[in-house]
ZALOBA-757323 format. One line per 8 residues: for each residue y, z, x of C-alpha. Coordinates in nm, 3 decimals, padded with zeros to 5 digits, always signed. Layout:
// residues N
Y:Z:X; ...
//
This chain:
// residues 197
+00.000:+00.000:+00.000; +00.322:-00.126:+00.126; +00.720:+00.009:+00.085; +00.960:-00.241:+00.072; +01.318:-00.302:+00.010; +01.494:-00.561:-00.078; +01.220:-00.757:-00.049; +01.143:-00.687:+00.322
+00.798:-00.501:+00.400; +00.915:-00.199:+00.549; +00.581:+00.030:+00.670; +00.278:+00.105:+00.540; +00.330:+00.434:+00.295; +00.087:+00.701:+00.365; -00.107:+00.835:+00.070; -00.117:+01.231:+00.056
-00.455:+01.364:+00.147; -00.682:+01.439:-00.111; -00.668:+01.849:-00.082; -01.088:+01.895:-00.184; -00.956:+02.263:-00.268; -00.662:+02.123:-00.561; -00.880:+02.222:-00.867; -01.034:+02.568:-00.753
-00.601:+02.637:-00.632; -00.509:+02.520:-01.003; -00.778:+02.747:-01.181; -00.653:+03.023:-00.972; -00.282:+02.967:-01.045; -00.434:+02.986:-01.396; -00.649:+03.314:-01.366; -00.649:+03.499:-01.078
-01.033:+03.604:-01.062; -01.103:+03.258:-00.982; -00.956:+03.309:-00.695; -01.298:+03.417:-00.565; -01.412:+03.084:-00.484; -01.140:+02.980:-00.251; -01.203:+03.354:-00.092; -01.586:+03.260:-00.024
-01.542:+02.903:+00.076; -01.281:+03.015:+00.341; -01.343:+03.377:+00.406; -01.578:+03.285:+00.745; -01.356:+03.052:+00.871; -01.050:+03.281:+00.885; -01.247:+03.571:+01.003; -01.373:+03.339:+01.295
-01.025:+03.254:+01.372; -00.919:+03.651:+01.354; -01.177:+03.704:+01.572; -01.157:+03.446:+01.845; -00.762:+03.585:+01.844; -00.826:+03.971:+01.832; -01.123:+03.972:+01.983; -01.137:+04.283:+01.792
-01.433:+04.304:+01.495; -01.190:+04.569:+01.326; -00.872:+04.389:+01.396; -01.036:+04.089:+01.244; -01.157:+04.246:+00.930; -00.809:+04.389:+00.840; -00.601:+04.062:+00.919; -00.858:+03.886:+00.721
-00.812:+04.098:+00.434; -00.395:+04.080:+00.448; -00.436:+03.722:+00.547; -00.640:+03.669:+00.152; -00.435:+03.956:+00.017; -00.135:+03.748:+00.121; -00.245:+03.402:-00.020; -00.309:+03.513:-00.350
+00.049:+03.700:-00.421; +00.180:+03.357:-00.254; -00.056:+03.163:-00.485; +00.250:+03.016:-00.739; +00.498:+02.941:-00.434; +00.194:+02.709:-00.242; +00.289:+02.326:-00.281; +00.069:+02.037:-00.186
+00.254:+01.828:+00.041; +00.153:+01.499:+00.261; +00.233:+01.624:+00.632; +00.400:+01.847:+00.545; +00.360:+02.206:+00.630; +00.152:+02.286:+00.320; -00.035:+02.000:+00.356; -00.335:+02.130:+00.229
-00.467:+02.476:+00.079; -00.650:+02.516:+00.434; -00.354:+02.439:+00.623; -00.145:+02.700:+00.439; -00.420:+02.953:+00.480; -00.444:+02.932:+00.824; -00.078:+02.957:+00.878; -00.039:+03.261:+00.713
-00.334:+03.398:+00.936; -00.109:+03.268:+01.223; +00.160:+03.440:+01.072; -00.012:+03.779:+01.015; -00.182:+03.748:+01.383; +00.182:+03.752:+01.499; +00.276:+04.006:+01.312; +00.047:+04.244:+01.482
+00.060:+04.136:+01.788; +00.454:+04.225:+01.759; +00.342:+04.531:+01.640; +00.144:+04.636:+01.922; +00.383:+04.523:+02.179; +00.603:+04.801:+01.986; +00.311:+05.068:+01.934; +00.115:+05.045:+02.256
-00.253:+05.245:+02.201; -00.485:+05.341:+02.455; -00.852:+05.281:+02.380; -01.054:+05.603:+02.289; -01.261:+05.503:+02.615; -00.981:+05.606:+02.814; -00.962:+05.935:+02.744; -01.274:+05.996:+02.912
-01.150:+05.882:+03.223; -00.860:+06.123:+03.250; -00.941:+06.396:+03.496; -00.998:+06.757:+03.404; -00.694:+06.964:+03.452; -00.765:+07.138:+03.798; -00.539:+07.448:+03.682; -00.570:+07.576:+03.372
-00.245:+07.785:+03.443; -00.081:+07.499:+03.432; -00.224:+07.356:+03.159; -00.118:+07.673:+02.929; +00.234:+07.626:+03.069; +00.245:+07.247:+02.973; +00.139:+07.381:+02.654; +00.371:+07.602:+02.594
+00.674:+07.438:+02.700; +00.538:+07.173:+02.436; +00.552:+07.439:+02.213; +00.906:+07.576:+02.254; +01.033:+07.225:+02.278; +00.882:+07.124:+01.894; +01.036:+07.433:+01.779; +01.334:+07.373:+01.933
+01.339:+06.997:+01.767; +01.243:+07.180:+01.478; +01.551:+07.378:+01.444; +01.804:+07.077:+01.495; +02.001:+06.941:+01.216; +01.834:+06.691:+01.011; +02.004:+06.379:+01.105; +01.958:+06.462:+01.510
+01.567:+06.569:+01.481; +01.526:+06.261:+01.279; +01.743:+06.019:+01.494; +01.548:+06.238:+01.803; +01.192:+06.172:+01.672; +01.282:+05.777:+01.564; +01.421:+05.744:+01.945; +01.100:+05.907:+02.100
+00.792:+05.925:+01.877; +00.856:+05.573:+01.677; +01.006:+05.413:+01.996; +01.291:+05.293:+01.743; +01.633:+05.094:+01.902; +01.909:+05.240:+01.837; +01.991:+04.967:+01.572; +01.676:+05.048:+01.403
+01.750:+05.363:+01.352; +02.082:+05.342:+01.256; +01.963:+05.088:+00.988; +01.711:+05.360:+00.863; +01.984:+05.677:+00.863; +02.263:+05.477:+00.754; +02.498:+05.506:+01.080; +02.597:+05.278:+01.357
+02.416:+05.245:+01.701; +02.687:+05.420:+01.838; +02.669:+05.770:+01.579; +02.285:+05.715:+01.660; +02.328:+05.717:+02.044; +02.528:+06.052:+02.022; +02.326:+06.199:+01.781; +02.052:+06.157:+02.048
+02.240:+06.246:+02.308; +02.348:+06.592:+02.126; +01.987:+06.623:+01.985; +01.858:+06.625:+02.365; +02.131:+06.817:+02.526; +02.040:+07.141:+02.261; +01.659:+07.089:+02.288; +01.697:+07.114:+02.677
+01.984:+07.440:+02.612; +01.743:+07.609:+02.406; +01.448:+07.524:+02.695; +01.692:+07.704:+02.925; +01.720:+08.022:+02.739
//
Protein backbone atom coordinates (compact mmCIF):
# COMPACT_ATOMS: atom_id res chain seq x y z
CA UNK A 1 0.00 0.00 0.00
CA UNK A 2 1.26 3.22 -1.26
CA UNK A 3 0.85 7.20 0.09
CA UNK A 4 0.72 9.60 -2.41
CA UNK A 5 0.10 13.18 -3.02
CA UNK A 6 -0.78 14.94 -5.61
CA UNK A 7 -0.49 12.20 -7.57
CA UNK A 8 3.22 11.43 -6.87
CA UNK A 9 4.00 7.98 -5.01
CA UNK A 10 5.49 9.15 -1.99
CA UNK A 11 6.70 5.81 0.30
CA UNK A 12 5.40 2.78 1.05
CA UNK A 13 2.95 3.30 4.34
CA UNK A 14 3.65 0.87 7.01
CA UNK A 15 0.70 -1.07 8.35
CA UNK A 16 0.56 -1.17 12.31
CA UNK A 17 1.47 -4.55 13.64
CA UNK A 18 -1.11 -6.82 14.39
CA UNK A 19 -0.82 -6.68 18.49
CA UNK A 20 -1.84 -10.88 18.95
CA UNK A 21 -2.68 -9.56 22.63
CA UNK A 22 -5.61 -6.62 21.23
CA UNK A 23 -8.67 -8.80 22.22
CA UNK A 24 -7.53 -10.34 25.68
CA UNK A 25 -6.32 -6.01 26.37
CA UNK A 26 -10.03 -5.09 25.20
CA UNK A 27 -11.81 -7.78 27.47
CA UNK A 28 -9.72 -6.53 30.23
CA UNK A 29 -10.45 -2.82 29.67
CA UNK A 30 -13.96 -4.34 29.86
CA UNK A 31 -13.66 -6.49 33.14
CA UNK A 32 -10.78 -6.49 34.99
CA UNK A 33 -10.62 -10.33 36.04
CA UNK A 34 -9.82 -11.03 32.58
CA UNK A 35 -6.95 -9.56 33.09
CA UNK A 36 -5.65 -12.98 34.17
CA UNK A 37 -4.84 -14.12 30.84
CA UNK A 38 -2.51 -11.40 29.80
CA UNK A 39 -0.92 -12.03 33.54
CA UNK A 40 -0.24 -15.86 32.60
CA UNK A 41 0.76 -15.42 29.03
CA UNK A 42 3.41 -12.81 30.15
CA UNK A 43 4.06 -13.43 33.77
CA UNK A 44 7.45 -15.78 32.85
CA UNK A 45 8.71 -13.56 30.52
CA UNK A 46 8.85 -10.50 32.81
CA UNK A 47 10.03 -12.47 35.71
CA UNK A 48 12.95 -13.73 33.39
CA UNK A 49 13.72 -10.25 32.54
CA UNK A 50 13.54 -9.19 36.51
CA UNK A 51 15.72 -11.77 37.04
CA UNK A 52 18.45 -11.57 34.46
CA UNK A 53 18.44 -7.62 35.85
CA UNK A 54 18.32 -8.26 39.71
CA UNK A 55 19.83 -11.23 39.72
CA UNK A 56 17.92 -11.37 42.83
CA UNK A 57 14.95 -14.33 43.04
CA UNK A 58 13.26 -11.90 45.69
CA UNK A 59 13.96 -8.72 43.89
CA UNK A 60 12.44 -10.36 40.89
CA UNK A 61 9.30 -11.57 42.46
CA UNK A 62 8.40 -8.09 43.89
CA UNK A 63 9.19 -6.01 40.62
CA UNK A 64 7.21 -8.58 38.86
CA UNK A 65 4.34 -8.12 40.98
CA UNK A 66 4.48 -3.95 40.80
CA UNK A 67 5.47 -4.36 37.22
CA UNK A 68 1.52 -6.40 36.69
CA UNK A 69 0.17 -4.35 39.56
CA UNK A 70 1.21 -1.35 37.48
CA UNK A 71 -0.20 -2.45 34.02
CA UNK A 72 -3.50 -3.09 35.13
CA UNK A 73 -4.21 0.49 37.00
CA UNK A 74 -2.54 1.80 33.57
CA UNK A 75 -4.85 -0.56 31.63
CA UNK A 76 -7.39 2.50 30.16
CA UNK A 77 -4.34 4.98 29.41
CA UNK A 78 -2.42 1.94 27.09
CA UNK A 79 -2.81 2.89 23.26
CA UNK A 80 -1.86 0.69 20.37
CA UNK A 81 0.41 2.54 18.28
CA UNK A 82 2.61 1.53 14.99
CA UNK A 83 6.32 2.33 16.24
CA UNK A 84 5.45 4.00 18.47
CA UNK A 85 6.30 3.60 22.06
CA UNK A 86 3.20 1.52 22.86
CA UNK A 87 3.56 -0.35 20.00
CA UNK A 88 2.29 -3.35 21.30
CA UNK A 89 0.79 -4.67 24.76
CA UNK A 90 4.34 -6.50 25.16
CA UNK A 91 6.23 -3.54 24.39
CA UNK A 92 4.39 -1.45 27.00
CA UNK A 93 4.80 -4.20 29.53
CA UNK A 94 8.24 -4.44 29.32
CA UNK A 95 8.78 -0.78 29.57
CA UNK A 96 7.13 -0.39 32.61
CA UNK A 97 9.36 -3.34 33.98
CA UNK A 98 12.23 -1.09 32.68
CA UNK A 99 10.72 1.60 34.40
CA UNK A 100 10.15 -0.12 37.79
CA UNK A 101 13.83 -1.82 37.48
CA UNK A 102 14.99 1.82 37.52
CA UNK A 103 13.12 2.76 40.06
CA UNK A 104 14.82 0.47 42.44
CA UNK A 105 17.88 0.60 41.36
CA UNK A 106 17.59 4.54 42.25
CA UNK A 107 16.40 3.42 45.31
CA UNK A 108 19.22 1.44 46.36
CA UNK A 109 21.79 3.83 45.23
CA UNK A 110 19.86 6.03 48.01
CA UNK A 111 19.34 3.11 50.68
CA UNK A 112 22.56 1.15 50.45
CA UNK A 113 22.01 -2.53 52.45
CA UNK A 114 24.55 -4.85 53.41
CA UNK A 115 23.80 -8.52 52.81
CA UNK A 116 22.89 -10.54 56.03
CA UNK A 117 26.15 -12.61 55.03
CA UNK A 118 28.14 -9.81 56.06
CA UNK A 119 27.44 -9.62 59.35
CA UNK A 120 29.12 -12.74 59.96
CA UNK A 121 32.23 -11.50 58.82
CA UNK A 122 32.50 -8.60 61.23
CA UNK A 123 34.96 -9.41 63.96
CA UNK A 124 34.04 -9.98 67.57
CA UNK A 125 34.52 -6.94 69.64
CA UNK A 126 37.98 -7.65 71.38
CA UNK A 127 36.82 -5.39 74.48
CA UNK A 128 33.72 -5.70 75.76
CA UNK A 129 34.43 -2.45 77.85
CA UNK A 130 34.32 -0.81 74.99
CA UNK A 131 31.59 -2.24 73.56
CA UNK A 132 29.29 -1.18 76.73
CA UNK A 133 30.69 2.34 76.26
CA UNK A 134 29.73 2.45 72.47
CA UNK A 135 26.54 1.39 73.81
CA UNK A 136 25.94 3.71 76.02
CA UNK A 137 27.00 6.74 74.38
CA UNK A 138 24.36 5.38 71.73
CA UNK A 139 22.13 5.52 74.39
CA UNK A 140 22.54 9.06 75.76
CA UNK A 141 22.78 10.33 72.25
CA UNK A 142 18.94 8.82 71.24
CA UNK A 143 17.79 10.36 74.33
CA UNK A 144 19.33 13.34 73.73
CA UNK A 145 17.67 13.39 69.97
CA UNK A 146 14.78 12.43 71.80
CA UNK A 147 14.44 15.51 73.78
CA UNK A 148 14.95 18.04 70.77
CA UNK A 149 12.16 20.01 69.41
CA UNK A 150 10.11 18.34 66.91
CA UNK A 151 11.05 20.04 63.79
CA UNK A 152 15.10 19.58 64.62
CA UNK A 153 14.81 15.67 65.69
CA UNK A 154 12.79 15.26 62.61
CA UNK A 155 14.94 17.43 60.19
CA UNK A 156 18.03 15.48 62.38
CA UNK A 157 16.72 11.92 61.72
CA UNK A 158 15.64 12.82 57.77
CA UNK A 159 19.45 14.21 57.44
CA UNK A 160 21.00 11.00 59.07
CA UNK A 161 18.77 7.92 59.25
CA UNK A 162 16.77 8.56 55.73
CA UNK A 163 19.96 10.06 54.13
CA UNK A 164 17.43 12.91 52.93
CA UNK A 165 19.02 16.33 50.94
CA UNK A 166 18.37 19.09 52.40
CA UNK A 167 15.72 19.91 49.67
CA UNK A 168 14.03 16.76 50.48
CA UNK A 169 13.52 17.50 53.63
CA UNK A 170 12.56 20.82 53.42
CA UNK A 171 9.88 19.63 50.88
CA UNK A 172 8.63 17.11 53.60
CA UNK A 173 8.63 19.84 56.77
CA UNK A 174 7.54 22.63 54.77
CA UNK A 175 10.80 24.98 55.06
CA UNK A 176 13.57 25.97 52.78
CA UNK A 177 17.01 24.16 52.45
CA UNK A 178 18.38 26.87 54.20
CA UNK A 179 15.79 26.69 57.70
CA UNK A 180 16.60 22.85 57.15
CA UNK A 181 20.44 23.28 57.17
CA UNK A 182 20.22 25.28 60.52
CA UNK A 183 17.81 23.26 61.99
CA UNK A 184 20.48 20.52 61.57
CA UNK A 185 23.08 22.40 62.46
CA UNK A 186 21.26 23.48 65.92
CA UNK A 187 19.85 19.87 66.23
CA UNK A 188 23.65 18.58 66.25
CA UNK A 189 25.26 21.31 68.17
CA UNK A 190 22.61 20.40 71.41
CA UNK A 191 22.88 16.59 70.89
CA UNK A 192 26.77 16.97 71.14
CA UNK A 193 26.12 19.84 74.40
CA UNK A 194 24.06 17.43 76.09
CA UNK A 195 26.95 14.48 75.24
CA UNK A 196 29.25 16.92 77.04
CA UNK A 197 27.39 17.20 80.22
Amino acid sequence: MFRRVKGEVLERERPIPYDADRSAVEAARRDPRAFEALYRKYVAQVYSFALYETRDQHAAEDLTEQVFLHALRGLPRFREAGDGPDSTFRVWLFQIARNALANDRRWARRHPQAELDDAFAVAAPSDPAEEIAARDLAARAWSAIDDLPDDRRRALILRYVEEMSASEIGQVLGRSEGAVRVLVHRALRSVAERLKD
